[in-house]
MARDO-500039 format. One line per 10 residues: number of its first residue (from 1); their letters; for each residue y, z, x of N, C-alpha, C. Coordinates in nm, 3 decimals, padded with zeros to 5 digits. Example, Ala and Ser with C-alpha at 12.3 -4.5 7.8 and 13.67 -1.06 7.14 Angstrom:
2
1) AS) -00.569/00.780/01.319/-00.450/00.780/01.230/-00.330/00.780/01.320 | -00.225/00.708/01.285/-00.106/00.714/01.367/00.003/00.787/01.290 .
This chain:
281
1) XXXXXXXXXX) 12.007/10.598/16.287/11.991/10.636/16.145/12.128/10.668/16.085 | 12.167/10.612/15.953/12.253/10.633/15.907/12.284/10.759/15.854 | 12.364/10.857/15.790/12.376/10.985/15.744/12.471/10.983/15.649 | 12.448/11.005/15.520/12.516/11.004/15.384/12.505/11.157/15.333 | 12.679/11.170/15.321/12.706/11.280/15.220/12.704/11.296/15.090 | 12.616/11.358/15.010/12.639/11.366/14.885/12.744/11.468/14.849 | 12.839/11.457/14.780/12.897/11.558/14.686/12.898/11.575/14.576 | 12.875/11.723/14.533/12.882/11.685/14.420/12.971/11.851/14.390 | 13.096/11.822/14.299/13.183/11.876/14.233/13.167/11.984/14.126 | 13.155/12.122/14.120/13.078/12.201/13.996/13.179/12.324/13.989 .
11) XXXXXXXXXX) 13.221/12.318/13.847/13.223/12.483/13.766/13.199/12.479/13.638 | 13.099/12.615/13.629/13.080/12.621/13.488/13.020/12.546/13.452 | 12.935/12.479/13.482/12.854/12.364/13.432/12.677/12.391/13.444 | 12.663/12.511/13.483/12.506/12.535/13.505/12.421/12.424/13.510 | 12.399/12.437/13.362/12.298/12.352/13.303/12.288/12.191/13.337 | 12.439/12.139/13.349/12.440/11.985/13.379/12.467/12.007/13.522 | 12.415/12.103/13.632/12.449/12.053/13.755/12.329/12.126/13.837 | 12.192/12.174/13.708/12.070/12.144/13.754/11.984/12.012/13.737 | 12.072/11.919/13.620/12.003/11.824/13.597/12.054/11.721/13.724 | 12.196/11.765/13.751/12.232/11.664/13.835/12.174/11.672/13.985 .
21) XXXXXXXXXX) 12.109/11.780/14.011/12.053/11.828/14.111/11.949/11.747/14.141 | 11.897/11.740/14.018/11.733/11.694/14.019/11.696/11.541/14.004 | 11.785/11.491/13.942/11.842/11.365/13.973/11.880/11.292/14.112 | 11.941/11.433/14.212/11.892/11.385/14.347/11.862/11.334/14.414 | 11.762/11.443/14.397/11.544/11.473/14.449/11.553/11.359/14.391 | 11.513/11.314/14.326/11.448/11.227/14.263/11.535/11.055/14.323 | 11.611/11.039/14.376/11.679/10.913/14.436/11.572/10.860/14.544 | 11.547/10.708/14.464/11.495/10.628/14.641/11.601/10.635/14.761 | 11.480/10.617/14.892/11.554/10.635/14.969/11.540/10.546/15.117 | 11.630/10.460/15.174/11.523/10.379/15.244/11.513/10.475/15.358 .
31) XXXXXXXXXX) 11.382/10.400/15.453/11.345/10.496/15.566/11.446/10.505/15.684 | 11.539/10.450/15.689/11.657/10.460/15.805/11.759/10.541/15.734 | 11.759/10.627/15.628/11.896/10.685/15.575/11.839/10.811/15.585 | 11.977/10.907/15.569/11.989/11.070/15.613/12.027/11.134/15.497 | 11.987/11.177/15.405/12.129/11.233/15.322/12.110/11.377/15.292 | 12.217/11.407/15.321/12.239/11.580/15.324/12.333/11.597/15.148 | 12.308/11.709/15.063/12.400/11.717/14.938/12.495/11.830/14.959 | 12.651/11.771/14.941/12.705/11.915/14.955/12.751/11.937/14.785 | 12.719/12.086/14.770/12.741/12.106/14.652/12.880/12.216/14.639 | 12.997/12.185/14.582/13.161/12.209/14.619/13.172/12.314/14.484 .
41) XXXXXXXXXX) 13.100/12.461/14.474/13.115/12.503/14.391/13.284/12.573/14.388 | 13.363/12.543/14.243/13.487/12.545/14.220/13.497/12.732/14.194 | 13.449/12.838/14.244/13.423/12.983/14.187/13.356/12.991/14.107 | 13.261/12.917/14.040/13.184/12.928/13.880/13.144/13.051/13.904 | 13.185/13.109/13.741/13.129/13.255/13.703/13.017/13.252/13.611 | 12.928/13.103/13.607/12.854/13.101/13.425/12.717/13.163/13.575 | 12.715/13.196/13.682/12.555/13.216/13.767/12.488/13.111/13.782 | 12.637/12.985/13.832/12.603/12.939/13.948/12.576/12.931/14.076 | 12.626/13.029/14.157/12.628/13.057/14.308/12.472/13.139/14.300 | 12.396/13.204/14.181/12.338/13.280/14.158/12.165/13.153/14.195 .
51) XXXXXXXXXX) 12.199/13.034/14.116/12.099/12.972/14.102/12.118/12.907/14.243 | 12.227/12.837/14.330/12.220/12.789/14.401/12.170/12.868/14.538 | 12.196/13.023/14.518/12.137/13.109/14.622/11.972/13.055/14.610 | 11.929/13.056/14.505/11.736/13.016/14.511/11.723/12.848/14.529 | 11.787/12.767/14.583/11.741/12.664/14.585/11.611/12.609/14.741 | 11.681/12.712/14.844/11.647/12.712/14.953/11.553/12.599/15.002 | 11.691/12.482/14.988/11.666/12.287/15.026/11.778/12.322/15.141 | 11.754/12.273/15.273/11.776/12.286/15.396/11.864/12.184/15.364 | 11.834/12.059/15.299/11.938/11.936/15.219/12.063/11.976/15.168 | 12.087/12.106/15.133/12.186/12.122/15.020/12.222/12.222/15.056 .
61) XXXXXXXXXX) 12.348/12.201/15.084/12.465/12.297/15.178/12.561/12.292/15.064 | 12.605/12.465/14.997/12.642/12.496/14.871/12.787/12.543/15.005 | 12.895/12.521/14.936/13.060/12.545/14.969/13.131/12.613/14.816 | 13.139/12.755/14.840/13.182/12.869/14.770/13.331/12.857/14.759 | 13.396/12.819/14.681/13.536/12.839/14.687/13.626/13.009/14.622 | 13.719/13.020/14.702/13.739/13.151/14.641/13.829/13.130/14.492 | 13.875/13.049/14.492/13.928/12.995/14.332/13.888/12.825/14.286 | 13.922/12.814/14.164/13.868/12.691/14.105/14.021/12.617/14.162 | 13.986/12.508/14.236/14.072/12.441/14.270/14.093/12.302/14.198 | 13.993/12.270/14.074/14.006/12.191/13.990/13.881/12.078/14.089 .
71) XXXXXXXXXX) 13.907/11.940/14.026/13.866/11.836/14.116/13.890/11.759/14.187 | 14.033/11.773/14.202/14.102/11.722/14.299/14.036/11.851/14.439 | 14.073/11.948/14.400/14.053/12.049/14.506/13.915/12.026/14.590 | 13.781/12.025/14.482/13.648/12.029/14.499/13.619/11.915/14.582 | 13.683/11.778/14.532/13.696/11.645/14.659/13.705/11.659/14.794 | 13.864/11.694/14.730/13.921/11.711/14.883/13.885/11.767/14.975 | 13.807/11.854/14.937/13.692/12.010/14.993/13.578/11.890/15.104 | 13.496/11.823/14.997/13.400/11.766/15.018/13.419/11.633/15.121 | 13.534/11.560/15.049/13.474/11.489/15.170/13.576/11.499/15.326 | 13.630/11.638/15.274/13.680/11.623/15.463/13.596/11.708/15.498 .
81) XXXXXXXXXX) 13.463/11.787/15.463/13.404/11.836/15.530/13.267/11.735/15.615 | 13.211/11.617/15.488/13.203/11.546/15.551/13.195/11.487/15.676 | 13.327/11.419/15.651/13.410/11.345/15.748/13.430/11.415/15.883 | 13.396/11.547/15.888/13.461/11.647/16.000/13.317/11.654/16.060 | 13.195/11.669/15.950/13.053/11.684/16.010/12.997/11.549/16.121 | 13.057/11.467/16.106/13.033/11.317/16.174/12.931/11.250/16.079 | 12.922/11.293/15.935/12.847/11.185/15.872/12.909/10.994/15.825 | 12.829/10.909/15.787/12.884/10.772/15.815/12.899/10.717/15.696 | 12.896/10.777/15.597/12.974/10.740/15.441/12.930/10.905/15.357 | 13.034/10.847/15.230/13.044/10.983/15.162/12.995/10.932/14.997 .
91) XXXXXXXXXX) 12.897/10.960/14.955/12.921/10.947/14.820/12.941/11.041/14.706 | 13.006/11.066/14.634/13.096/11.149/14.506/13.048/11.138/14.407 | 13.044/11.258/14.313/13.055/11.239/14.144/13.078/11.400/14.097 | 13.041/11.423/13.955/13.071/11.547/13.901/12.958/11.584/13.884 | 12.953/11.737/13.807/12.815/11.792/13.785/12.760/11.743/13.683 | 12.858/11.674/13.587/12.776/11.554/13.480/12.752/11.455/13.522 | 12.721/11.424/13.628/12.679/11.257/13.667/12.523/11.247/13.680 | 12.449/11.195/13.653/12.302/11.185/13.683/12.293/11.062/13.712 | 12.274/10.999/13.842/12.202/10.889/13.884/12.095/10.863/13.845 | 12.045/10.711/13.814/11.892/10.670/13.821/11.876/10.667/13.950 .
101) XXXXXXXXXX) 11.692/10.688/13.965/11.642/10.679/14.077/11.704/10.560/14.195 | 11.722/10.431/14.113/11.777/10.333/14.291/11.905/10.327/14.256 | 11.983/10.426/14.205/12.147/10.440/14.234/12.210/10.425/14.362 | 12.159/10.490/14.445/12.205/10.512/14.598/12.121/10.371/14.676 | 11.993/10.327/14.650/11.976/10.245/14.679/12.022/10.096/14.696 | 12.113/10.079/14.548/12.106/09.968/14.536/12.316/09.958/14.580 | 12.357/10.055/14.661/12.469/10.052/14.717/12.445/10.014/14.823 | 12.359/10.080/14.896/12.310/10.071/15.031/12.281/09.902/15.043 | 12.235/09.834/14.962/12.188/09.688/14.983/12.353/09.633/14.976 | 12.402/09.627/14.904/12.555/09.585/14.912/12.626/09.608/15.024 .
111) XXXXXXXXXX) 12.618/09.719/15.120/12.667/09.780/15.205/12.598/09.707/15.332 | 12.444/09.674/15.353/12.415/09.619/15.436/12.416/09.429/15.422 | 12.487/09.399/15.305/12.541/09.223/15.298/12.708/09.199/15.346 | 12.738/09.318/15.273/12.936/09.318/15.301/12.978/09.368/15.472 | 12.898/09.516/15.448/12.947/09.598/15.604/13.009/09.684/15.554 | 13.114/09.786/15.659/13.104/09.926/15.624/13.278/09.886/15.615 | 13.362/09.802/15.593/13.445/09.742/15.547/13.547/09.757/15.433 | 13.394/09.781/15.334/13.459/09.818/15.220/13.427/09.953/15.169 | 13.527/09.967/15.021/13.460/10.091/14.939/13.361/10.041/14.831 | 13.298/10.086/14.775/13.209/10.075/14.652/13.200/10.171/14.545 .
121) XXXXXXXXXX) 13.133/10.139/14.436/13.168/10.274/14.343/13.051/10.205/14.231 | 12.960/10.340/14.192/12.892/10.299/14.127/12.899/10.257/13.963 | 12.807/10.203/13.890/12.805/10.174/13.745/12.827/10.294/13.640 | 12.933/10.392/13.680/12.912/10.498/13.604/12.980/10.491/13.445 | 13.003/10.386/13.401/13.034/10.395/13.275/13.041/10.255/13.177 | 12.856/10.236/13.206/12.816/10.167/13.125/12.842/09.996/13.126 | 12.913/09.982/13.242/13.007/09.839/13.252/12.956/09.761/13.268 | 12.902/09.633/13.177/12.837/09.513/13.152/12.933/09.396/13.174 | 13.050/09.417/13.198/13.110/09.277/13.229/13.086/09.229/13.405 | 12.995/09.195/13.412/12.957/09.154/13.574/12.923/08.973/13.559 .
131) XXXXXXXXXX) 12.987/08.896/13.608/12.965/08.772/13.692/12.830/08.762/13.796 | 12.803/08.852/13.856/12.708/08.846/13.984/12.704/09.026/13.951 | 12.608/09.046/14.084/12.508/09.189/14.090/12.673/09.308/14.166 | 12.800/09.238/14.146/12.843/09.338/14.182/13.038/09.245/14.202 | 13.155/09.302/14.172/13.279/09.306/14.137/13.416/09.340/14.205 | 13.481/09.310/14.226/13.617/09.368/14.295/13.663/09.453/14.178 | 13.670/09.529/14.186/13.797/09.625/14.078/13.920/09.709/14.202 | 14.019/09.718/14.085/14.182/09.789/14.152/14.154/09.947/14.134 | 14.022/10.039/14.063/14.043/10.136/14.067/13.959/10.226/14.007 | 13.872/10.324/14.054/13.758/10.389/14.001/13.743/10.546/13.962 .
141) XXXXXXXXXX) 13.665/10.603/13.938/13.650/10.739/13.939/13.622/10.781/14.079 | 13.625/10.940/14.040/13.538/10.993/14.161/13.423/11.047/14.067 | 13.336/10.941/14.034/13.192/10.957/14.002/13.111/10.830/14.064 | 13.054/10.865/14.144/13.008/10.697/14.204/13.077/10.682/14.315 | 13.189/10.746/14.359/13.284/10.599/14.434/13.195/10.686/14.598 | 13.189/10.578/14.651/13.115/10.553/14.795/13.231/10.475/14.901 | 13.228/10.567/15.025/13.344/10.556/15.122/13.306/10.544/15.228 | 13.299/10.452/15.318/13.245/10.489/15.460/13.311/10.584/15.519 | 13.345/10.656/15.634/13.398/10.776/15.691/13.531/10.711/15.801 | 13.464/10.577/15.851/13.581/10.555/15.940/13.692/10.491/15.868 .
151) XXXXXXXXXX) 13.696/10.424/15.724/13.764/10.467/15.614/13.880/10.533/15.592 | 13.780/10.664/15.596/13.863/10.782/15.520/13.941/10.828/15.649 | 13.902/10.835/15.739/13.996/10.854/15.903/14.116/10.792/15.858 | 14.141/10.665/15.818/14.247/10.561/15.847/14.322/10.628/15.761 | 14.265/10.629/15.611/14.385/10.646/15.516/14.377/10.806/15.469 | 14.287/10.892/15.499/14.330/11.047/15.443/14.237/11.106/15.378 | 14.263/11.225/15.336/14.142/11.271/15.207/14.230/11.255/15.069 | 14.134/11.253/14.971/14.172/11.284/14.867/14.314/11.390/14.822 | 14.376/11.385/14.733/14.470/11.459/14.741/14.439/11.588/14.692 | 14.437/11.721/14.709/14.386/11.830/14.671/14.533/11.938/14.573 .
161) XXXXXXXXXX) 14.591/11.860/14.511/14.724/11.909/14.487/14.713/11.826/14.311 | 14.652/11.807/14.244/14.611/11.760/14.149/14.557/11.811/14.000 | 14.484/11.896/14.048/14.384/11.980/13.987/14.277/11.914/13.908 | 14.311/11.787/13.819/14.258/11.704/13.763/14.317/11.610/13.721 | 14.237/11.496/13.713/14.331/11.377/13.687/14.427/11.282/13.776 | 14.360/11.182/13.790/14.460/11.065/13.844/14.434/11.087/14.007 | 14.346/11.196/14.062/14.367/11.189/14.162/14.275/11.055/14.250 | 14.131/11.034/14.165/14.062/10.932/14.195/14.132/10.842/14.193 | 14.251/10.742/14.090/14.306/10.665/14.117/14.431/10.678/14.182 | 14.485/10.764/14.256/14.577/10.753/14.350/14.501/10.732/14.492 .
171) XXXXXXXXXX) 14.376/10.779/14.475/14.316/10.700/14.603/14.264/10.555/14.632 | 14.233/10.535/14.530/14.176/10.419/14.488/14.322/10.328/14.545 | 14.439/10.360/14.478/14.582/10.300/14.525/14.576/10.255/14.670 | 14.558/10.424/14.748/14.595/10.408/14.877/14.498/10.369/14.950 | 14.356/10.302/14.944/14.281/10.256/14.949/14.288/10.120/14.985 | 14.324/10.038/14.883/14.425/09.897/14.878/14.595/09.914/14.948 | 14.634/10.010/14.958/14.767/09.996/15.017/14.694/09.982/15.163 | 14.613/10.024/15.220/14.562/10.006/15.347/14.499/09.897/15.405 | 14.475/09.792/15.240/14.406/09.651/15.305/14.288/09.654/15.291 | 14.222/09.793/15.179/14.075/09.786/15.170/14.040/09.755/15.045 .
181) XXXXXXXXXX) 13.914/09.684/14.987/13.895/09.634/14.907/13.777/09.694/14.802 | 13.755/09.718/14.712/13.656/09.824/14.645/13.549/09.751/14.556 | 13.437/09.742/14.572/13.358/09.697/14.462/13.285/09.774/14.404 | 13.262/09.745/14.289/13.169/09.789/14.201/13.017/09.775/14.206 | 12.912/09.826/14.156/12.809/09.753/14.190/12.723/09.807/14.030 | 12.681/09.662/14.000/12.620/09.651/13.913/12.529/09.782/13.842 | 12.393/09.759/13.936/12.276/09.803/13.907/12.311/09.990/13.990 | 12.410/09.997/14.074/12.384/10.149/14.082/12.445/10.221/13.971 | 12.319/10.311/13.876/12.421/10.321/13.771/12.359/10.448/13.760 | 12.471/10.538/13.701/12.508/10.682/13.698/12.522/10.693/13.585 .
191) XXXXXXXXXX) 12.457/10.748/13.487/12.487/10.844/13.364/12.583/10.913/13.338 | 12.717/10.891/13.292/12.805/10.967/13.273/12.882/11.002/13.149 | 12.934/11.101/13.107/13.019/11.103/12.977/13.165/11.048/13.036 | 13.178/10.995/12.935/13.391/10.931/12.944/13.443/11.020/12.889 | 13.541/11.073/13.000/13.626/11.199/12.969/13.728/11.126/12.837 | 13.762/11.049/12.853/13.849/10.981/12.747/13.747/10.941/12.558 | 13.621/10.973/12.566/13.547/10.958/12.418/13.620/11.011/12.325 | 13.640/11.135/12.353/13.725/11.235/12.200/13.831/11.226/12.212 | 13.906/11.112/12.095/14.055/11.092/12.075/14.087/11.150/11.933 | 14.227/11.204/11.928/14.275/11.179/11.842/14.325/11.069/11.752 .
201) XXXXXXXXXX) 14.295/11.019/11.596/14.377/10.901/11.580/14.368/10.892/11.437 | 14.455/10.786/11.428/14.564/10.799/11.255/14.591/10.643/11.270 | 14.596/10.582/11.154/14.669/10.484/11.117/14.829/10.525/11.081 | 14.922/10.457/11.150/15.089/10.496/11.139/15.167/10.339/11.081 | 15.185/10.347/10.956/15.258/10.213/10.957/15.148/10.113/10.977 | 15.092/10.123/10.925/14.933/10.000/10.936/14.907/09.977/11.041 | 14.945/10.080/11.160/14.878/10.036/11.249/14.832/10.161/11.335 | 14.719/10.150/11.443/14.604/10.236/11.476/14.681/10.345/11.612 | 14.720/10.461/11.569/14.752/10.542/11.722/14.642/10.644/11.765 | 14.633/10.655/11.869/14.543/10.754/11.903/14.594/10.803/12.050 .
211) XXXXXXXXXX) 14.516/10.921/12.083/14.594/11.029/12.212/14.478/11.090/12.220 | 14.400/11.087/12.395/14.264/11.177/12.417/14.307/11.309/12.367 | 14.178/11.376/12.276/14.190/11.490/12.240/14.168/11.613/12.346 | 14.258/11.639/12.428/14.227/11.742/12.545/14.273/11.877/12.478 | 14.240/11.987/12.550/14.272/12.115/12.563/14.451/12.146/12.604 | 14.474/12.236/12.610/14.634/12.208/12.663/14.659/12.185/12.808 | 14.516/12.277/12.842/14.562/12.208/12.987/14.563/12.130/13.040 | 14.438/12.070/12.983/14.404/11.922/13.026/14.499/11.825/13.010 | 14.568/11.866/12.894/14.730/11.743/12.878/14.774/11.773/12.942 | 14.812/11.882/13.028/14.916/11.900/13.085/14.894/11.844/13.199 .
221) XXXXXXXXXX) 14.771/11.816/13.239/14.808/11.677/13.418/14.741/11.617/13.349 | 14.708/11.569/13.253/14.694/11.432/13.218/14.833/11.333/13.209 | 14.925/11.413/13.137/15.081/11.397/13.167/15.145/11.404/13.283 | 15.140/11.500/13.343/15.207/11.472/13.468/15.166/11.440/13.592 | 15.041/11.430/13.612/15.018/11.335/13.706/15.023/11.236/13.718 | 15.058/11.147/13.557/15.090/11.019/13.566/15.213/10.963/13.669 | 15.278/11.061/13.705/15.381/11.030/13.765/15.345/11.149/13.912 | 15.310/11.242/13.908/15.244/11.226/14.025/15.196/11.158/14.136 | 15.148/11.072/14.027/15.102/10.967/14.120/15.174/10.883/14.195 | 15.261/10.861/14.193/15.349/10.775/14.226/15.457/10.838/14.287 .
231) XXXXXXXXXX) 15.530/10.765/14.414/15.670/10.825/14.432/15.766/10.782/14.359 | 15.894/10.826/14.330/16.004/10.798/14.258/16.059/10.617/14.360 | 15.989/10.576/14.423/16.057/10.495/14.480/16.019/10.360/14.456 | 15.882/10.420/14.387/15.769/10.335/14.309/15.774/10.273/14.130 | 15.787/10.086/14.133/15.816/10.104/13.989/15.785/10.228/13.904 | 15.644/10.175/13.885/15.494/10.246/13.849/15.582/10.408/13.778 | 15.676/10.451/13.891/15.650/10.580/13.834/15.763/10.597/13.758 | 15.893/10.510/13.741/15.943/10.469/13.649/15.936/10.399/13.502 | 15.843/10.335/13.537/15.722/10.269/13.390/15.679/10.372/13.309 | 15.671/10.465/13.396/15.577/10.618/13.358/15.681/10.684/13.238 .
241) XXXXXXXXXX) 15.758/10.739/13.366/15.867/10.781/13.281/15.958/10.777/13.205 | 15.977/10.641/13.192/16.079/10.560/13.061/15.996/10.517/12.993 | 15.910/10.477/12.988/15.838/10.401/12.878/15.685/10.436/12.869 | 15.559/10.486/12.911/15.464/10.483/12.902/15.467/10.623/12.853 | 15.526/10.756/12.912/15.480/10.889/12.864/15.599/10.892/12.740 | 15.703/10.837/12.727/15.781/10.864/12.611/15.646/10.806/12.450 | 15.610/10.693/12.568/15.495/10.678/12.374/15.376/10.747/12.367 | 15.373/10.833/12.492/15.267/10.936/12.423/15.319/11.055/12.346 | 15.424/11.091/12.421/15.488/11.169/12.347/15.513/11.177/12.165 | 15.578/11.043/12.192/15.572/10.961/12.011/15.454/11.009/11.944 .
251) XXXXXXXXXX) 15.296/10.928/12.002/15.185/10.988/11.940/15.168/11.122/11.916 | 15.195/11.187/12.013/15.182/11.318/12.026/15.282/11.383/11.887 | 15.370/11.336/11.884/15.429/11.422/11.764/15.367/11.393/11.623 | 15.295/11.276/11.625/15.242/11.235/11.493/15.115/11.315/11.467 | 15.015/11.310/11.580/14.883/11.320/11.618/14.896/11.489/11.589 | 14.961/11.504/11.703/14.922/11.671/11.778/15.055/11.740/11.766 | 15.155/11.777/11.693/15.228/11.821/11.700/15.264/11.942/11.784 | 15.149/12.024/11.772/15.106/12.147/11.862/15.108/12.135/11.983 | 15.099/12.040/12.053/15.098/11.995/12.173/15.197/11.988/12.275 | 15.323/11.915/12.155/15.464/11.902/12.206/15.503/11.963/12.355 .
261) XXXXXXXXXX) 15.515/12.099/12.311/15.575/12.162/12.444/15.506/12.169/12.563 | 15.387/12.139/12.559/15.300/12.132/12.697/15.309/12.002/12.758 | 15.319/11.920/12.647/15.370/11.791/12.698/15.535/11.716/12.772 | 15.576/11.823/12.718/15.699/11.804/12.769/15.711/11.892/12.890 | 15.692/12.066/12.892/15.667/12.069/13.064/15.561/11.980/13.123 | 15.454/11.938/13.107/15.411/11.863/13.216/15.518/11.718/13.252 | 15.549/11.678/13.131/15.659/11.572/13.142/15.783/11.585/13.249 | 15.820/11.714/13.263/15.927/11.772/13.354/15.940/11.809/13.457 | 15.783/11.849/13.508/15.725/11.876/13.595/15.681/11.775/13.704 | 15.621/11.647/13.629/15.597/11.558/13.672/15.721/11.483/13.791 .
271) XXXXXXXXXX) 15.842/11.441/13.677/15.954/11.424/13.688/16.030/11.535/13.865 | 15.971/11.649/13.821/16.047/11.716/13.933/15.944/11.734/14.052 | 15.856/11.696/14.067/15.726/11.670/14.181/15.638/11.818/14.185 | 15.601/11.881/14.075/15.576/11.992/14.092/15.412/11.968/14.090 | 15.358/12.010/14.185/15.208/11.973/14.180/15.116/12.112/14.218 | 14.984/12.127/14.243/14.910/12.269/14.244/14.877/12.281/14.156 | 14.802/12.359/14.101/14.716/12.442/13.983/14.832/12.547/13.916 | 14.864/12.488/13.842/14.987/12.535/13.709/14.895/12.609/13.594 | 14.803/12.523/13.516/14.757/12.602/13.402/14.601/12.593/13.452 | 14.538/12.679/13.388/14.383/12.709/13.400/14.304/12.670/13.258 .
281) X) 14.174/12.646/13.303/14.132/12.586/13.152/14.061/12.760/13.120 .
């Protein structure tokens, strides 16, 4: 029998991480699969640890953190505990993710045509450009994304030094730097909001700028993990820094003026490899 980890990532989210709960329960399941849910609470103070004390599902093994380590942290939490339990894939998302019922199912069929070979990652944002019931892509969330375990042995955990942002696709990177290949799959599809919906934006010179409307903190590794991500030895993180964050910056002075200075320490920060939980939301 196979044995699948669920994780799922939570602070402060009560309300969307009873729905995501129940969403679950509610997953087909074929009769040879195991799945245990670990739920990676980040310290929530809204009386979450409160509700998860009454759930008493032998399924759902709640992990208390003593600070919010963001979602990089809550990952990294999850699936090396996982991986350490001897379960044989891991699947991920946030406390806003709600699967349909054959979400998990209809991975599992992909998984038993390909093999345990690859990664996969589910339909979590609406994506209708499909050729066939399922896609190669270079790079996903951690909402959906599905890992076998002997996998994650080869190339690592998640990076827990992040807090948010970019850390799903720096794995996704090292994923393919290892020779592994990731698909998408059609029909497993996950309900999710796009952190990127609320932009700022202006017509400048007849033409259209816009910059996700985040909080300050949230710019602030939205910015510098761009280069985070990357070593200095790496175009990529030169692209970053000469030319890709200088034109957010640009926007940023048009858009968000207010912003400026958070953007520029994360800009500096980035630049000088400074990583960990810097600002709090």
């Amino acid at each position: 029998m196979k044995k699948i980890g669920i994780i799922v990532v939570t602070y402060n989210r009560l309300q969307c991480l009873k729905k995501n709960i129940q969403a679950l329960k509610n997953l087909q399941m074929p009769h040879n699969i195991s799945v245990n849910i670990f739920v990676i609470n980040n310290a929530s103070t809204d009386g979450t640890s409160i509700w998860l004390e009454t759930l008493g599902d032998d399924n759902i093994e709640v992990i208390t953190l003593k600070e919010n380590t963001g979602g990089s942290g809550g990952f990294y939490t999850g699936v090396k505990v996982c991986t350490e339990v001897g379960l044989d894939y891991v699947w991920g998302m946030d406390d806003d993710a709600y699967p349909t019922e054959s979400a998990l199912i209809e991975i599992l069929k992909l998984v038993d045509k390909l093999g345990d070979d690859f990664c996969y990652w589910s339909n979590c944002n609406s994506d209708k450009l499909f050729e066939d019931s399922y896609k190669m892509v270079t790079a996903w969330m951690f909402v959906g994304f599905f890992i076998p375990t002997p996998i994650i042995k080869k190339i690592g955990y998640p990076r827990n030094d992040f807090f948010i942002f970019y850390d799903d696709v720096e794995y996704s990177d090292r994923i393919q730097k290892y020779g592994y290949k990731i698909y998408k799959v059609r029909d497993s599809i996950i309900k999710h909001k796009d952190a990127y919906s609320n932009v700022y934006s202006r017509c400048f010179l007849k033409k259209k700028i816009e910059i996700p409307n985040f909080s300050n903190w949230k710019m602030y590794y939205y910015i510098r993990n761009k280069l985070l991500r990357y070593s200095k030895k790496e175009i990529q993180f030169w692209e970053n820094f000469l030319i890709i964050i200088p034109k957010i910056i640009f926007k940023v002075i048009i858009l968000n003026p207010k912003q400026l200075r958070i953007v520029f320490i994360a800009y500096i920060h980035g630049f000088a490899g400074k990583n960990g939980k810097v600002m709090v939301p």
